[in-house]
C-alpha positions in Angstrom: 0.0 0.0 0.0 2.0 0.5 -1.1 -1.6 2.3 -0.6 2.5 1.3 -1.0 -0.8 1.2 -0.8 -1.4 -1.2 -2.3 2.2 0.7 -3.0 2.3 -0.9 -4.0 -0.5 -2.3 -8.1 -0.4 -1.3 -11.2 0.0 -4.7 -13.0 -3.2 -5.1 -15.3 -2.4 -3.5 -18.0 -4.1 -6.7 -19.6 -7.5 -5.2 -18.9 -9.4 -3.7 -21.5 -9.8 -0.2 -21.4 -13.2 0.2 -20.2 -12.2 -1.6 -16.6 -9.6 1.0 -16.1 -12.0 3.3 -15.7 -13.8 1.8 -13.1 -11.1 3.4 -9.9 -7.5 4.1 -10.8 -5.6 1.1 -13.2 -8.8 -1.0 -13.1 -8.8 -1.7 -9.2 -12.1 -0.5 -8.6 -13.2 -3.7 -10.6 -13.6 -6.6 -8.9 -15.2 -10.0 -10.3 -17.9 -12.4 -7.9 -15.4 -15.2 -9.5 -12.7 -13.9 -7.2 -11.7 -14.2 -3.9 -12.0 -11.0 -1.5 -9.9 -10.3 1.9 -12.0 -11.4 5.0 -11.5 -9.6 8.5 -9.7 -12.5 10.6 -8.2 -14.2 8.2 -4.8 -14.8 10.0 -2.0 -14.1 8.2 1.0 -17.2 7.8 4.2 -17.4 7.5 6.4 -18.6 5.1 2.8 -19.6 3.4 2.0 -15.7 2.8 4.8 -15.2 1.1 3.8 -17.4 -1.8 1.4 -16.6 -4.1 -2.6 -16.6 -3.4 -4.1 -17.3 -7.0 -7.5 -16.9 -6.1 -7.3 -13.0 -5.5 -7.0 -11.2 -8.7 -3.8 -9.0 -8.0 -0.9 -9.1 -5.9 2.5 -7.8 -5.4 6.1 -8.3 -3.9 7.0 -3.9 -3.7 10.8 -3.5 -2.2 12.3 -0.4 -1.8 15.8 1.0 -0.5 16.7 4.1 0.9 20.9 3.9 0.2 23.9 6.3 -0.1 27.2 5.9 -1.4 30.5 5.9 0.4 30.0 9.8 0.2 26.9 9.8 1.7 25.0 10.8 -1.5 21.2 9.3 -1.2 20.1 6.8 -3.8 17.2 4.6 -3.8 16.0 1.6 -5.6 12.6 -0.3 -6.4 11.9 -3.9 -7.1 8.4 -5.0 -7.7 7.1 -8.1 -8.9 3.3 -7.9 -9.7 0.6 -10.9 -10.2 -2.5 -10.4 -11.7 -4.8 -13.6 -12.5 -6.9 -12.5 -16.2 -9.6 -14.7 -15.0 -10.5 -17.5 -13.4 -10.5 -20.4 -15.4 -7.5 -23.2 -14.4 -4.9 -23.6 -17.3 -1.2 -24.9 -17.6 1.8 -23.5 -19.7 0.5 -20.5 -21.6 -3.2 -21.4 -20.9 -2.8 -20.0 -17.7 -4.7 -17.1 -16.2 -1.9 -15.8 -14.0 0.3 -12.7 -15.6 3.6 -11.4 -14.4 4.9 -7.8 -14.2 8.3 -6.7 -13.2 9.4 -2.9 -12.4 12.6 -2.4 -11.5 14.7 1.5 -11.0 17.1 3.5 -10.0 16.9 6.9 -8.3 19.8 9.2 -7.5 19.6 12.9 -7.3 20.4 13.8 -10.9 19.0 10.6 -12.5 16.0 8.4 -12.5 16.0 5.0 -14.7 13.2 2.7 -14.7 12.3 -0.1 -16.5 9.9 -3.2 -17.0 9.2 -7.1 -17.9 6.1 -9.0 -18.7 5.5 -12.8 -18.6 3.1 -15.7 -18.2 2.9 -17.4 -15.6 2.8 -21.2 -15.9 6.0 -21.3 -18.1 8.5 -21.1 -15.0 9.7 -17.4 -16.3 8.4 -16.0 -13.5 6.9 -16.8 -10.2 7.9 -16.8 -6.0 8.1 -19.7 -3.6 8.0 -18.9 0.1 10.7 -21.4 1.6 13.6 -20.8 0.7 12.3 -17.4 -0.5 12.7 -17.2 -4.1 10.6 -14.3 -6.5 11.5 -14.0 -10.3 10.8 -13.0 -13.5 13.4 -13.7 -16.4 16.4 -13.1 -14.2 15.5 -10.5 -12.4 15.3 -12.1 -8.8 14.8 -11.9 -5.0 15.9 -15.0 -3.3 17.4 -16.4 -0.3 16.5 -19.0 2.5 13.9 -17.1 3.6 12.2 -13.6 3.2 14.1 -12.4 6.0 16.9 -13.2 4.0 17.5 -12.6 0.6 19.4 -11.5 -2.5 18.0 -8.8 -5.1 18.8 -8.3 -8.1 18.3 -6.8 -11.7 19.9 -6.0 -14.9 19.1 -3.5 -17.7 21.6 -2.0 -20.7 21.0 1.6 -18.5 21.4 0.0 -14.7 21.8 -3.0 -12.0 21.8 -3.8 -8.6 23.1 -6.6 -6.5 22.2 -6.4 -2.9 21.7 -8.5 0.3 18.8 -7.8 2.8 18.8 -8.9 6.0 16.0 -8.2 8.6 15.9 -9.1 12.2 12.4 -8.2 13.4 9.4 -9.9 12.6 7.1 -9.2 9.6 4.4 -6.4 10.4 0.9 -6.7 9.9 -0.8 -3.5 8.1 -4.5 -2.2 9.5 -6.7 -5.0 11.6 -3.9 -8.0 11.9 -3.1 -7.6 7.8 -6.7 -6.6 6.8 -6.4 -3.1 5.4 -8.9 -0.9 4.6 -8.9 0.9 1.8 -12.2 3.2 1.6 -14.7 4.2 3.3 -17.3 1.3 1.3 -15.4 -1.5 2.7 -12.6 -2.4 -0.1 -9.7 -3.9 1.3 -6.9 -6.1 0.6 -4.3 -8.3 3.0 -1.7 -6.5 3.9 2.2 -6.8 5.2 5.6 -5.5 5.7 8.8 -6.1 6.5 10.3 -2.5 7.0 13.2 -3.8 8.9 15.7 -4.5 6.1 19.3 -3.9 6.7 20.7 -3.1 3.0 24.3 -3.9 1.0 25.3 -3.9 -1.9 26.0 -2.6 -5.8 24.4 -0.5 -8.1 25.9 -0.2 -11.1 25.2 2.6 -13.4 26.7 2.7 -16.7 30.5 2.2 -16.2 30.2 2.8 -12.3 29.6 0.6 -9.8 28.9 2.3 -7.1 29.0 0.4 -3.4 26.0 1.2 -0.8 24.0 0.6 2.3 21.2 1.5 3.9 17.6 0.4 4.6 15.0 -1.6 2.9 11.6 -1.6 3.0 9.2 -4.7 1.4 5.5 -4.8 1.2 3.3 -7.8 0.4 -0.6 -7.5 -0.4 -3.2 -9.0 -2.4 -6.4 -8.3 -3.1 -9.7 -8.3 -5.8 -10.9 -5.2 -5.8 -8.7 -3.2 -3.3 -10.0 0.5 -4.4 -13.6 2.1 -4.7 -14.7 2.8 -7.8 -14.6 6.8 -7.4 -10.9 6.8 -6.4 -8.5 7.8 -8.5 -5.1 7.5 -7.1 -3.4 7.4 -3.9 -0.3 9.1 -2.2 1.5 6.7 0.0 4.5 7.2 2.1 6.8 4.5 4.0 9.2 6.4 6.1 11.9 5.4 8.5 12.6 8.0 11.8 15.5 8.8 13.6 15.2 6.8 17.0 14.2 3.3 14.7 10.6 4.0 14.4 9.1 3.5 11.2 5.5 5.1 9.4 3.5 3.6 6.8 0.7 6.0 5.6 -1.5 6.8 2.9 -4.3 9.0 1.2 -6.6 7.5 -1.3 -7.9 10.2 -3.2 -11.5 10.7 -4.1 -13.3 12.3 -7.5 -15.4 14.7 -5.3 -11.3 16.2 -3.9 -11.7 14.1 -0.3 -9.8 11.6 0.7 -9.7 8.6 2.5 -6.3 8.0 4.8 -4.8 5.1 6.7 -1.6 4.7 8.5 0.8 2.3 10.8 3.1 3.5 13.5 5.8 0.6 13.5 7.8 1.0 17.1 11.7 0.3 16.7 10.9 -3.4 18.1 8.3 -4.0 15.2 5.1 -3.5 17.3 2.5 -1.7 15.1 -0.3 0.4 15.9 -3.0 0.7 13.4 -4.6 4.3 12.7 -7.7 4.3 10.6 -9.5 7.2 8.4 -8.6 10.6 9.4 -6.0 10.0 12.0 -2.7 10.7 8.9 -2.6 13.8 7.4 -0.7 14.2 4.1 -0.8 18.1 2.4 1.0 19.3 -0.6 3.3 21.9 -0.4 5.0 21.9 -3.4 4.9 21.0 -7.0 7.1 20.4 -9.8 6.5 20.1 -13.9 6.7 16.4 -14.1 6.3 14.4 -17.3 4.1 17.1 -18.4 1.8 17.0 -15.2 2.3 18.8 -12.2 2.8 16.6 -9.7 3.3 17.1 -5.3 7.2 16.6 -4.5 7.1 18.6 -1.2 4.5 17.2 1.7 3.6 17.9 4.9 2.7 14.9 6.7 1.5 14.7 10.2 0.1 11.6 12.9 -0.6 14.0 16.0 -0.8 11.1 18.1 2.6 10.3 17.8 3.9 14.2 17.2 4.7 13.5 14.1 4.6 16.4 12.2 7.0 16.4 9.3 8.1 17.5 5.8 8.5 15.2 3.5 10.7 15.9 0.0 11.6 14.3 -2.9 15.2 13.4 -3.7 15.0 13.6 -7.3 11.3 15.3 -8.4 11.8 13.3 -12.1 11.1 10.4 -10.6 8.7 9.2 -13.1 7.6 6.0 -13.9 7.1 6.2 -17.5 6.2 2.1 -18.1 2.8 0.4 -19.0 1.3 2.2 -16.2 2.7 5.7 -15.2 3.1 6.8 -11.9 5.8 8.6 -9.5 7.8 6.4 -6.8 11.4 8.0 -5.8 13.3 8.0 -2.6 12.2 11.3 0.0 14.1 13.3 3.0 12.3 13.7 5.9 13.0 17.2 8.5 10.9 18.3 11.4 9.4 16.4 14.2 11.5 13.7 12.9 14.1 13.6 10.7 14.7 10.5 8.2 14.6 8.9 4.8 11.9 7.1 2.9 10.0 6.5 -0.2 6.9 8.0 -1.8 4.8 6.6 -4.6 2.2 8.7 -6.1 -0.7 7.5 -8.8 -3.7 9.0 -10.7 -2.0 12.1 -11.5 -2.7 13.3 -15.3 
């Protein structure tokens, strides 16, 4: 939610045009053939990790706040998407089950993104929760677990090779990994592991550049995670000074409301669940974007944990110009709290 939100969804670029309409990128349209999130459903691990064919979209959303040996902040995204075309069973290319992969680099003077498609049922893409292994073609995330794993990706413009290791549990996002996403009911299941210590190489061009830093994954599926009248979201995953960390987000309605959610994650993993109303996200600034004008400069606040921040983007070209457009770059964070993060932004035209 990667609201990351459901950061975190932007896979189904199969569907006709028509369903896009229905909510931003389609996922306002569900299907009765589908399965839907159910309050106290208990989430299960390694099993979550795997994929749940019966919900229509689902996603694997990694991203790192790094710096070089200079201190210079980078980020990088890894997202492997799933999005079953219907619900009929099938083997080898009969199968319903589709594959998108995003993969980028950020750094303050360059942004480089790109993406794969595939069908599942072929084996040139898929995840397997134990040992922990997510692909498509070669770009992969694997190791002997989730809290344990190896990323990587290659393009002629970039790569990365880095090693994540976390060593606090997985969080659950909203009611014990049911998340609500509006104020009708959608929802999806919903986790993170924000905890990621981070590695590793990215190579640009000729360079290759050594970094560290943090890592933040999201899992979630759903069938129909967003209303119908929503149009995009703004969602923010944000790591403090002192080790706490914030997950937050604003869907944003046709009629200019919005709905909001948000998770305070103490430094030991504990989370507490806010619902509608209690994170406030406000732009402060814009910048020419892609030919849009899009929010690089936020004020976010969660009173109840003084939080009361601005939020900037590290690079404000940090667009997403794939099947699906969108914003996602790495962010500073002053005030209240100071800190690092990421923040992707959809639905703007």
């Amino acid at each position: 939610m990667n609201a990351r939100i459901t950061r975190r969804a932007l896979l189904l670029s199969a569907l006709p045009a028509a369903a896009q309409a229905q909510g931003f990128a389609g996922l306002g349209q569900g299907g009765d053939a589908f399965a839907e999130p159910q309050r106290g459903d208990s989430l299960v691990f390694p099993r979550d990790h795997a994929p749940h064919p019966g919900f229509r979209i689902e996603w694997w959303y990694l991203t790192a706040n790094l710096a070089d040996p200079d201190g210079t902040p980078m980020g990088l995204q890894w997202t492997l998407f799933r999005s079953a075309l219907g619900t009929a069973q099938g083997a080898d290319w009969a199968t319903p089950q589709a594959w998108l992969g995003h993969a980028a680099i950020t750094t303050p003077e360059r942004h480089l993104a790109a993406e794969r498609l595939a069908r599942g049922g072929i084996g040139q893409a898929g995840v397997t929760a134990a040992p922990f292994d997510a692909w498509i073609d070669h770009w992969r995330m694997s190791g002997p677990s989730l809290s344990q794993v190896r990323l990587r990706a290659a393009t002629p413009d970039f790569a990365y090779d880095v090693a994540l290791v976390a060593d606090r549990p997985f969080v659950p996002q909203g009611d014990a990994g049911y998340s609500v996403k509006s104020a009708g009911g959608q929802a999806s299941h919903y986790y993170s592991q924000p905890f990621y210590a981070a590695r590793g190489t990215l190579s640009l061009g000729e360079r290759n550049i050594p970094v560290t830093g943090r890592a933040w994954l999201d899992r979630e599926w759903s069938s129909t995670p967003l209303a119908e009248t929503q149009t995009g979201w703004d969602w923010f995953s944000l790591h403090l000074s002192g080790g706490a960390k914030v997950m937050g987000f604003r869907l944003r309605e046709r009629d200019g409301s919005a709905f909001t959610s948000a998770t305070w994650i103490a430094p030991d993993g504990t989370p507490t669940p806010y619902g509608d109303g209690a994170f406030r996200a406000e732009p402060l600034e814009t910048a020419r974007v892609a030919g849009r004008d899009v929010p690089v400069g936020w004020r976010v606040r969660l009173p109840d944990r003084g939080l009361d921040a601005r939020v900037r983007a590290v690079n404000d070209a940090a667009w997403m110009d794939l099947g699906f457009a969108y914003w996602e770059g790495p962010v500073g964070v002053e005030g209240s709290h100071d800190g690092t993060g990421y923040l992707e932004m959809t639905g703007y035209e």
